[in-house]
LUMVO-859805 format. One record per residue: chain; residue number from 1; y, x, z of N, C-alpha, C in turn. Coordinates in nm, 3 decimals. Layout:
N
  chaine  num       nY       nX       nZ      caY      caX      caZ       cY       cX       cZ
       A  NUM        Y        X        Z        Y        X        Z        Y        X        Z
...
***
This chain:
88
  chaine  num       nY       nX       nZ      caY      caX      caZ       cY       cX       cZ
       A    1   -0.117    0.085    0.000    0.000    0.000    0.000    0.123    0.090    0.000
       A    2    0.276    0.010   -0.101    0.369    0.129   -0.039    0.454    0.056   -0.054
       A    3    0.529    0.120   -0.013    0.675    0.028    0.089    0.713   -0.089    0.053
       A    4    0.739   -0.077   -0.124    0.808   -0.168   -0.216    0.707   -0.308   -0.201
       A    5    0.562   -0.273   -0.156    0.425   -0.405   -0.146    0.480   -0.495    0.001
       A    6    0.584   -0.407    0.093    0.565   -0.447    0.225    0.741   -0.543    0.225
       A    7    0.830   -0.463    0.159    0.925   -0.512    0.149    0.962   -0.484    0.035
       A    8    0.989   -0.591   -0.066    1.047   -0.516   -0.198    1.213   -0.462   -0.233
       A    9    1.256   -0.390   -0.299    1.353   -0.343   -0.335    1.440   -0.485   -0.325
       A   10    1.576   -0.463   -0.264    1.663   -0.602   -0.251    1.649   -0.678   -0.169
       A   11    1.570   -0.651   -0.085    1.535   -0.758    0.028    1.591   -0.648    0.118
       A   12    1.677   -0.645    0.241    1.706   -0.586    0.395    1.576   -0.652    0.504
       A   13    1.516   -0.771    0.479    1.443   -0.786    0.569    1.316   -0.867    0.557
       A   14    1.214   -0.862    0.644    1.101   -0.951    0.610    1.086   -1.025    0.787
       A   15    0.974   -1.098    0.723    0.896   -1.211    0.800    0.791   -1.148    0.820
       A   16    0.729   -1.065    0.988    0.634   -1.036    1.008    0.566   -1.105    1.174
       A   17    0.452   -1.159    1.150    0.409   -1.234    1.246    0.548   -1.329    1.318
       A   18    0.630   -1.409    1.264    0.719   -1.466    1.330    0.856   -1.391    1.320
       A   19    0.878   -1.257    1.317    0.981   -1.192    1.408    1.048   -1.154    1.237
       A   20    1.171   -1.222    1.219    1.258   -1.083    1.089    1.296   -0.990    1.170
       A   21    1.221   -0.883    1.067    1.246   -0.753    1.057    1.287   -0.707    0.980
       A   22    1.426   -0.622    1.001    1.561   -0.567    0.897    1.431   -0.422    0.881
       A   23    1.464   -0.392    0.738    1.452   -0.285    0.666    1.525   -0.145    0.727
       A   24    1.461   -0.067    0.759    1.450    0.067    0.836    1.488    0.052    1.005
       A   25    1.442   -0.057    1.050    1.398   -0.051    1.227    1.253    0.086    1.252
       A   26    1.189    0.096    1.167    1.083    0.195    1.175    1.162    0.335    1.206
       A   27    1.244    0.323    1.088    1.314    0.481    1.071    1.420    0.488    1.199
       A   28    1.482    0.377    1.221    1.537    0.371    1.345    1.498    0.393    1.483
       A   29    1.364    0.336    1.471    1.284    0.387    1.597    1.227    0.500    1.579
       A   30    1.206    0.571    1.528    1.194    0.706    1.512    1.307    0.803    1.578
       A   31    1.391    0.815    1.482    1.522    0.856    1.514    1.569    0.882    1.630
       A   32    1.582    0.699    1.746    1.584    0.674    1.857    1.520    0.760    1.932
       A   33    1.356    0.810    1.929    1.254    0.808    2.033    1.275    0.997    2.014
       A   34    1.318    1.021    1.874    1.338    1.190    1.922    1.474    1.216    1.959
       A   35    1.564    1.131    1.975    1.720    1.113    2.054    1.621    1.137    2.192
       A   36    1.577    1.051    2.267    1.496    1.075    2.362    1.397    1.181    2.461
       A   37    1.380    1.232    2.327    1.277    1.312    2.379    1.363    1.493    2.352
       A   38    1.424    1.478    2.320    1.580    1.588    2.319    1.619    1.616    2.481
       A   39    1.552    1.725    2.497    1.581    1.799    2.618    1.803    1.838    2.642
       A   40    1.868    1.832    2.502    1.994    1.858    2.468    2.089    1.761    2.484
       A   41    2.007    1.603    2.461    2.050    1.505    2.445    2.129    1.485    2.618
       A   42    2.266    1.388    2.553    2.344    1.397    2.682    2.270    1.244    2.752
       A   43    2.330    1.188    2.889    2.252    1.069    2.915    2.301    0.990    2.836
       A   44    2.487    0.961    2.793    2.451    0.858    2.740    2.409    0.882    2.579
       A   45    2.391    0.961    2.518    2.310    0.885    2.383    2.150    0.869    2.410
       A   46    2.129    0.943    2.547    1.984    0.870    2.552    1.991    0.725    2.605
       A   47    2.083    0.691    2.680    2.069    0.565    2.677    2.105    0.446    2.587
       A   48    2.197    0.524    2.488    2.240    0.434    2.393    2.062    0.409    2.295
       A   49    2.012    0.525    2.277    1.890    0.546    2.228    1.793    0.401    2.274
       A   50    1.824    0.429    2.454    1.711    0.379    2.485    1.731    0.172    2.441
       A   51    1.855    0.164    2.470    1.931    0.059    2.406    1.871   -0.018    2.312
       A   52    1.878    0.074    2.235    1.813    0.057    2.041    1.675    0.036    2.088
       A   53    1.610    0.129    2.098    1.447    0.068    2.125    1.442   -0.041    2.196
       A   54    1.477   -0.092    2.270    1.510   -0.206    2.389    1.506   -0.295    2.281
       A   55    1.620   -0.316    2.186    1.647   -0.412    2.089    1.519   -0.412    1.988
       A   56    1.521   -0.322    1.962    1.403   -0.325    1.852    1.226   -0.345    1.888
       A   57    1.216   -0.323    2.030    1.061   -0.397    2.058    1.026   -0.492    1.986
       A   58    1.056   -0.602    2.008    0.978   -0.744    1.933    0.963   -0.693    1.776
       A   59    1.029   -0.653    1.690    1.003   -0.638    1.598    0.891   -0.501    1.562
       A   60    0.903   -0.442    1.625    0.836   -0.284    1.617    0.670   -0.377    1.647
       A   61    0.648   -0.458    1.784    0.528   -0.556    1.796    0.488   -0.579    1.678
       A   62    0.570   -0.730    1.650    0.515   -0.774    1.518    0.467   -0.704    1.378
       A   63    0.515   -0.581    1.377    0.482   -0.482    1.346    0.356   -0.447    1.324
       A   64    0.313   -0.452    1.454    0.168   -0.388    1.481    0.151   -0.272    1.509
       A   65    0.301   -0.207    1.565    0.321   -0.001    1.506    0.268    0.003    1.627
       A   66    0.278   -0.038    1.755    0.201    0.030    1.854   -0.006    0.020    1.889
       A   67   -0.022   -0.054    1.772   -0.159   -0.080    1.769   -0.238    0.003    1.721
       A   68   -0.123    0.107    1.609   -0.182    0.218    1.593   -0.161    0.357    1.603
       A   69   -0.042    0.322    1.668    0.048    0.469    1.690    0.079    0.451    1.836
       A   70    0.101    0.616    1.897    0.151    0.637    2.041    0.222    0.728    2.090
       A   71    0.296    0.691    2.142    0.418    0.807    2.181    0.385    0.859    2.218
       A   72    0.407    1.042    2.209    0.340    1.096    2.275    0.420    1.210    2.387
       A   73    0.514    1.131    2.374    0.605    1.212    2.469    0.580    1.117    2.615
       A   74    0.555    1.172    2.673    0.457    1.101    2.861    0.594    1.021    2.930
       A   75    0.716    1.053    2.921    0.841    0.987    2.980    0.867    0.910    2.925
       A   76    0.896    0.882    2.793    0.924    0.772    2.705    0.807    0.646    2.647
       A   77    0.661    0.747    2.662    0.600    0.590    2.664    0.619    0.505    2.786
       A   78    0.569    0.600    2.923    0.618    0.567    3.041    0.705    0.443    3.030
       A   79    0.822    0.493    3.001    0.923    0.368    2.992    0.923    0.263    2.852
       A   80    0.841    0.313    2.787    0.872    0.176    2.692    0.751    0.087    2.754
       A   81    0.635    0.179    2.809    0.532    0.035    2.876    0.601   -0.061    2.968
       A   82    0.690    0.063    3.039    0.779   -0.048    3.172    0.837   -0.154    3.090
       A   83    0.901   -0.109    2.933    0.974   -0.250    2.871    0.932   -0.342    2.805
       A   84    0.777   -0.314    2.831    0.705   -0.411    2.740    0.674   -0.399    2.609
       A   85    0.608   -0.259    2.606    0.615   -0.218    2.444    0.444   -0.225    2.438
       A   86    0.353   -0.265    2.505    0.234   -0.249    2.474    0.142   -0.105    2.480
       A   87    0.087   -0.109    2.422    0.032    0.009    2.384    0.080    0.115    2.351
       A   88    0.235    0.127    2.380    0.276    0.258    2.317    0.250    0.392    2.386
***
């Protein structure tokens, strides 16, 4: 499958299990989680970071990204289990 099968070109967002999801929340949560895991990073853009992931759970779920992927930084799954991220 590739990207264009999941969301096609022109669309910002889809319908997954219930939840719209805007086009690059993935790349965003990425982004976010090594803002995080940045020993350099000041508190607040880690918290602005942590912010963003906060917002972006339900969709990252519907997703399914934590069903097959896991953070592997021990502080930040830590806290995304505390926020209800599942399996991350």
């Amino acid at each position: 499958m590739r990207a264009e099968d999941v969301l096609p070109d022109g669309r910002d967002q889809g319908d997954f299990n219930g939840v719209a999801v805007r086009k690059g929340t993935v790349g965003a949560f990425l982004a976010n989680a090594r803002a995080c895991s940045d020993p350099q990073a000041s508190a607040e853009a880690v918290a602005a970071a942590r912010r963003d992931i906060r917002e972006a759970l339900p969709a990252l779920r519907a997703l399914g990204l934590f069903e097959v992927l896991q953070v592997r930084d021990p502080a930040l799954r830590a806290w995304m289990q505390e926020e209800g991220a599942g399996a991350a």
